[in-house]
N, C-alpha and C positions, 0 to 999 in steps of 0.2 A: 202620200209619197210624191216627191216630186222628179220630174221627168224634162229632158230639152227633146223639142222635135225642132227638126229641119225638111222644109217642103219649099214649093216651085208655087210662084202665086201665077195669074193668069197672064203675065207677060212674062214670064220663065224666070225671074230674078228668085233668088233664093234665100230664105231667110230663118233665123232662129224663133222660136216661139218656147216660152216656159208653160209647162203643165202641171196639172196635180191630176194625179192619180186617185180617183175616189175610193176609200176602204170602210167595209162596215167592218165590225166588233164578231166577231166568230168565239166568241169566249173564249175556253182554255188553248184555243191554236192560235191565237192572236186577230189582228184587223187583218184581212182580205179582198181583195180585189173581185171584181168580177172578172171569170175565166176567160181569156182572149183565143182563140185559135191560131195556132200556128204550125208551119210544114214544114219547120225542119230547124236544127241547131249545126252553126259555125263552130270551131273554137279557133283563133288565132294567135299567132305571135309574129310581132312588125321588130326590127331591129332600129338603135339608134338612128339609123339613117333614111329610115321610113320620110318620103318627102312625096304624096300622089298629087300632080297637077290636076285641073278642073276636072271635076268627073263627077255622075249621077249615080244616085244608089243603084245600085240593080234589081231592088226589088225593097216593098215595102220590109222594115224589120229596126230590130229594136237592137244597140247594140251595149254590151252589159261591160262595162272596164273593170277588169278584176286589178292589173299592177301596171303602171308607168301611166304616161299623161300624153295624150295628141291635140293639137290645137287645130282649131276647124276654121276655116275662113269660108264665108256664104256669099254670094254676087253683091248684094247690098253693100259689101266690104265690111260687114261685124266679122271679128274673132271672136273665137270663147276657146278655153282651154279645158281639159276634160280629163278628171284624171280616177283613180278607184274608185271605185262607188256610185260614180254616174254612169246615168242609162240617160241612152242617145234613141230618139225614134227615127228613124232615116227616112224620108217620105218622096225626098225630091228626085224620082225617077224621070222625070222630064224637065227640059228647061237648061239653064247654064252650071247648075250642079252646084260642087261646093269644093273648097282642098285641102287636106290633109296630113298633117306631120310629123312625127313623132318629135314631143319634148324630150331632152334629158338625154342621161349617157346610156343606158339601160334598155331591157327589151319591156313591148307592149306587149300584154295579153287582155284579149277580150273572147268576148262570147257574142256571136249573131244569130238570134232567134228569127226566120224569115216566116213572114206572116202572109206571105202570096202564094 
C-alpha cells in the first residue's frame, strides 16, 4: 500500500517522500499491515475556501481523504495534490512546515489518526 509522508530534514526545509506500506498475506482477512499505535482519531471537513498559510503538523499523524482534493505545497516548493484515497503521513512538526488548500468547489473530508 502505498503512502506520501511529509517531514522537516535537518535544516527545517520540508519535503515529500513516497512510501510503501509493507503487508503480509493474513489469509481469508486479506494482506495486513503491522499494528502502528495511535492516540487518538480526528474527523474533519475544510470548505471550498480552505486556504492554510505555512504551518507545521502538530503532531505526528496520518491523515486519511475520504471526499474532495487539497493541494500541499512543502518549502522545497513541490506540490502534490491529494484527493480520496490517499493517506498523508504528517511528520514535519518542526522546521518551515508546509501549505495547504482546498481544490474544487466542494467540501473536504478526512480522518487524522494522531500517533503522538
Amino acid at each position: 500500500m502505498k503512502i506520501v509522508r511529509i517531514y522537516s530534514d535537518s535544516d527545517g526545509e520540508s519535503h515529500f517522500e513516497d512510501r510503501d506500506v509493507p503487508l503480509r498475506d493474513r489469509g481469508l482477512v486479506g494482506a495486513l499491515s503491522d499494528k502502528e499505535p495511535a492516540t487518538g482519531i480526528v474527523f474533519r471537513t475544510t470548505g471550498p475556501d480552505y486556504d492554510y498559510d505555512w504551518h507545521n503538523a502538530p503532531e505526528r499523524q496520518y491523515v486519511i481523504m475520504l471526499q474532495g482534493e487539497v493541494e500541499i505545497e512543502t518549502s522545497d516548493g513541490t506540490v502534490r495534490r491529494l484527493g480520496a484515497g490517499d493517506i498523508l503521513l504528517a511528520e514535519d512538526t518542526t522546521g518551515k512546515g508546509h501549505r495547504s488548500r482546498s481544490v474544487g468547489t466542494g467540501p473536504r473530508q478526512s480522518v487524522f489518526v494522531t500517533l503522538d
